[in-house]
PADREN-126381 format. One record per residue (C-alpha): residue number from 1; x, y, z. Coordinates in nm, 4 decimals, padded with zeros to 6 digits, always signed. Each point is the difference from the previous one (the first is absolute). Layout:
rec num = NUM | c1 = X | c2 = Y | c3 = Z
...
***
This chain:
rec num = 1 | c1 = +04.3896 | c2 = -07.0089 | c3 = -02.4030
rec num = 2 | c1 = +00.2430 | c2 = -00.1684 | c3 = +00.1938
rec num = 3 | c1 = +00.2577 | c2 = +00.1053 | c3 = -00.3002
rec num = 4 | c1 = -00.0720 | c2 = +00.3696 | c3 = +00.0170
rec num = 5 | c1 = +00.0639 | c2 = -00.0276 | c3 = +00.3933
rec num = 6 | c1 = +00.3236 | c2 = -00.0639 | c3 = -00.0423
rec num = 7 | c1 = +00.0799 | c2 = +00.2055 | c3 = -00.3084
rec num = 8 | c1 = -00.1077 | c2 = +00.2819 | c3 = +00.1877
rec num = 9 | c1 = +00.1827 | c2 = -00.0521 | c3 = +00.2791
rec num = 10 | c1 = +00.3815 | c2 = -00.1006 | c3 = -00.1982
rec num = 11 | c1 = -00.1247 | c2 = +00.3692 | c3 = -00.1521
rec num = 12 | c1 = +00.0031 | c2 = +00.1115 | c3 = +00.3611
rec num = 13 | c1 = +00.3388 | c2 = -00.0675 | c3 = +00.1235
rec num = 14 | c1 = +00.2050 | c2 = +00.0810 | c3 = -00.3204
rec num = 15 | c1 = +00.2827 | c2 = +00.1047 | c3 = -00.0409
rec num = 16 | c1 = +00.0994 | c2 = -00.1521 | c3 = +00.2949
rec num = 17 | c1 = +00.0030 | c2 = -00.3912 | c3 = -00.0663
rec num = 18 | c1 = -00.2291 | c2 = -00.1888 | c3 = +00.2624
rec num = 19 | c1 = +00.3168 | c2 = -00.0657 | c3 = +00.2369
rec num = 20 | c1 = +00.0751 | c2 = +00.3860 | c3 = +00.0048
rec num = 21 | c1 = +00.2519 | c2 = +00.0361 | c3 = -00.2616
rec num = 22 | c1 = +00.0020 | c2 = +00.3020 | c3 = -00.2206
rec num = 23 | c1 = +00.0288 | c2 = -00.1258 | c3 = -00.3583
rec num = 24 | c1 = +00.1744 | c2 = +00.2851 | c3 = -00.1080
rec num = 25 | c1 = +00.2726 | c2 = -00.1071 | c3 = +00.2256
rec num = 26 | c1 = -00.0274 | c2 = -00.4130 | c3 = -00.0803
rec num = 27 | c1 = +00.3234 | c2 = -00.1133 | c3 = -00.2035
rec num = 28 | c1 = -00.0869 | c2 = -00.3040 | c3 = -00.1981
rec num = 29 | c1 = +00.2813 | c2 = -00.1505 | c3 = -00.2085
rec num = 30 | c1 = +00.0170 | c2 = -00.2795 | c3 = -00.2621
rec num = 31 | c1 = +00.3054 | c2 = -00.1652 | c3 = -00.0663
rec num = 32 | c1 = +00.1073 | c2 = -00.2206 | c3 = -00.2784
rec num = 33 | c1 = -00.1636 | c2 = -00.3666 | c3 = -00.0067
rec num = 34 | c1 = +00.3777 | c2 = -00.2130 | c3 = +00.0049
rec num = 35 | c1 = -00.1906 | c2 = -00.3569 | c3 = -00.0006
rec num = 36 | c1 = +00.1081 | c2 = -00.1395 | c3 = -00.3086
rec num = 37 | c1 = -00.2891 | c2 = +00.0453 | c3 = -00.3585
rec num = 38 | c1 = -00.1293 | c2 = +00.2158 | c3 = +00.2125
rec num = 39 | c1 = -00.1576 | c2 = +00.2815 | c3 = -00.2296
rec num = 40 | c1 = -00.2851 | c2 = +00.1446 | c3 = +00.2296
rec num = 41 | c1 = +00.0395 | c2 = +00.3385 | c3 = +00.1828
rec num = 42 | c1 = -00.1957 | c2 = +00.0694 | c3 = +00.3247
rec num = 43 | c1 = -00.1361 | c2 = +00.3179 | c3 = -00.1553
rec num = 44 | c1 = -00.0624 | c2 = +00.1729 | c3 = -00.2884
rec num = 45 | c1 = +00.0272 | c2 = +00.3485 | c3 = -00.1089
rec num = 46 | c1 = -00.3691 | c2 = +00.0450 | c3 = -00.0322
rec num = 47 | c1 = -00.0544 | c2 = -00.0869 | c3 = +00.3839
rec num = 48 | c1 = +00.2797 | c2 = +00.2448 | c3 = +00.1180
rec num = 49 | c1 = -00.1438 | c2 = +00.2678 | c3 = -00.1812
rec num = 50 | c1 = -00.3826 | c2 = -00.0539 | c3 = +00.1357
rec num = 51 | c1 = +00.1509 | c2 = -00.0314 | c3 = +00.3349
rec num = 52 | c1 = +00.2382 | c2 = +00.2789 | c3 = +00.0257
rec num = 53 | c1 = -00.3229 | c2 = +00.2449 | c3 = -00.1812
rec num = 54 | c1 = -00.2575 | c2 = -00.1578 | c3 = +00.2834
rec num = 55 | c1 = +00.2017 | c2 = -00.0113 | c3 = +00.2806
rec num = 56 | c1 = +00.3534 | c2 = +00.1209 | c3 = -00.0445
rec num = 57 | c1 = +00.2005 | c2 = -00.3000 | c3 = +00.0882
rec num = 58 | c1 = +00.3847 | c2 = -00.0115 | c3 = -00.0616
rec num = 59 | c1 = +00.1188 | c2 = -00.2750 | c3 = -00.2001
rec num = 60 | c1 = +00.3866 | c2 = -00.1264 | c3 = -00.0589
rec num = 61 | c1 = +00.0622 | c2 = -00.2338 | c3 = -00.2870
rec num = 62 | c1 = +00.3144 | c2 = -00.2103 | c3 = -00.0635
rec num = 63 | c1 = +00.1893 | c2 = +00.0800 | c3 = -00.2821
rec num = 64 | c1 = -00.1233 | c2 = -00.2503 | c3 = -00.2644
rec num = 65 | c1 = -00.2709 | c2 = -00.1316 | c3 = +00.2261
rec num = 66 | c1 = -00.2184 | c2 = +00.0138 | c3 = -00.3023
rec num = 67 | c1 = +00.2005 | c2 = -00.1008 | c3 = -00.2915
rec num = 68 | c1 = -00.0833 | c2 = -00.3772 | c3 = -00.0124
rec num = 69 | c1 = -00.3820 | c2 = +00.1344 | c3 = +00.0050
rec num = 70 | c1 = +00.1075 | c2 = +00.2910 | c3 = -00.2592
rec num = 71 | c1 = -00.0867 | c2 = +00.2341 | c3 = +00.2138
rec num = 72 | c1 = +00.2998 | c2 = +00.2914 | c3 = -00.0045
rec num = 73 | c1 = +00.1162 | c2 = +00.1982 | c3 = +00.2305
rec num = 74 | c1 = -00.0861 | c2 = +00.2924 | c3 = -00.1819
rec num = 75 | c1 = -00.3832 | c2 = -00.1549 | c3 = -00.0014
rec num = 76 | c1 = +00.0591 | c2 = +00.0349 | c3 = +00.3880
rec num = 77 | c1 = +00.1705 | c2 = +00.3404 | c3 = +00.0256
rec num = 78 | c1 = -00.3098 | c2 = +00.1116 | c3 = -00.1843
rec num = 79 | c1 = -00.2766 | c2 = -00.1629 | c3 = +00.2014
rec num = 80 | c1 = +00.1652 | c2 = +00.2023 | c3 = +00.3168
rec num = 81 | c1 = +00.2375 | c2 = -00.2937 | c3 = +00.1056
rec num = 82 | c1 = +00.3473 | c2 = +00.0574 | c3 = +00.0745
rec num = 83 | c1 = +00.2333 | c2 = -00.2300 | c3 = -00.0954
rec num = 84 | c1 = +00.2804 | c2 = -00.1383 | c3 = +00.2401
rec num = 85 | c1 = +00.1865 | c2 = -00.2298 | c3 = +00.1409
rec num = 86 | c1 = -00.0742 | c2 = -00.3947 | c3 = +00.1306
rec num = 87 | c1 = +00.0711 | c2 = +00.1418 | c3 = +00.3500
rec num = 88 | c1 = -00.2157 | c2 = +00.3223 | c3 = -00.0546
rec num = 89 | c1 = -00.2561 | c2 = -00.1925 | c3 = -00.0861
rec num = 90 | c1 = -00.0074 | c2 = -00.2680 | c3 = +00.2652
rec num = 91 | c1 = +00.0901 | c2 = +00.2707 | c3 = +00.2335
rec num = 92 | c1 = -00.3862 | c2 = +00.1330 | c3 = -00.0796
rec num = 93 | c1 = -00.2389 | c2 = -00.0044 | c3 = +00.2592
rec num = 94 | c1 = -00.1701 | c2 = -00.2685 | c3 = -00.1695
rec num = 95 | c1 = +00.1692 | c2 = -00.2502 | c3 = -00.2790
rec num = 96 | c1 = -00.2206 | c2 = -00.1178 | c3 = -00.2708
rec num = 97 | c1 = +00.1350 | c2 = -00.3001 | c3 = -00.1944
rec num = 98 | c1 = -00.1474 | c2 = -00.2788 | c3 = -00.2087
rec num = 99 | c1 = +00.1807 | c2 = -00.3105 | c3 = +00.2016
rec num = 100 | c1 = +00.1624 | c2 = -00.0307 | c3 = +00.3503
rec num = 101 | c1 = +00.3100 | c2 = +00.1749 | c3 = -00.0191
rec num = 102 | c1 = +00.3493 | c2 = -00.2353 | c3 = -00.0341
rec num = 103 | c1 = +00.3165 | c2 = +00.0974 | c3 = +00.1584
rec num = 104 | c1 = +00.1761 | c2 = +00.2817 | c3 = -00.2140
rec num = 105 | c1 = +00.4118 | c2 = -00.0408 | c3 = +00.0856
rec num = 106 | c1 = -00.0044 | c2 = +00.4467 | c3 = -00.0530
rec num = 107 | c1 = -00.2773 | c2 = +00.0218 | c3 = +00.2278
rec num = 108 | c1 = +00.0016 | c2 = -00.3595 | c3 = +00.2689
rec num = 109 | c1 = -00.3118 | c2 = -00.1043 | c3 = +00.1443
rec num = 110 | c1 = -00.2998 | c2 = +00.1641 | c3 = -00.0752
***
């Protein structure tokens, strides 16, 4: 019971995200994982493409991002990601990434 509560009320609010966001304005980008045997990606093309059908969210992807993962960026490009930049992507209105970020000497602090 208490489930279907609040089911019906995240039903309620969307599109708009619970902090009044319109998701088909949300950026998120994922940038390449740069920790060393790293192989993971923060998100796969499967997710994207549920995410951008359901609620329309924009998503930037770092060139590569997915490569140790094999995960291409045509895989992306299909699932309705586009594919950029490290600084597009951690220029997103929210960053998605498997570990803390490290310093990147292109980019500086993060």
């Amino acid at each position: 019971m208490l489930v279907r509560r609040f089911t019906s009320l995240a039903s309620a609010i969307s599109p708009y995200y619970a902090f009044g966001v319109d998701a088909k304005q949300l950026v998120i980008g994922v940038p390449k994982e740069v920790h060393s045997n790293e192989s993971r990606v923060a998100i796969t093309p499967d997710t994207i493409q549920r995410m951008v059908k359901k609620n329309g969210v924009n998503f930037v992807i770092e060139e590569g991002a997915g490569k140790g993962s094999s995960i291409s960026d045509q895989d992306y490009i299909n699932a309705g990601a586009k594919i950029g930049t490290a600084k597009d992507a951690f220029g997103a209105d929210v960053v998605l990434k498997v570990r803390a970020p490290q310093e990147n000497p292109t980019l500086g602090d993060h």
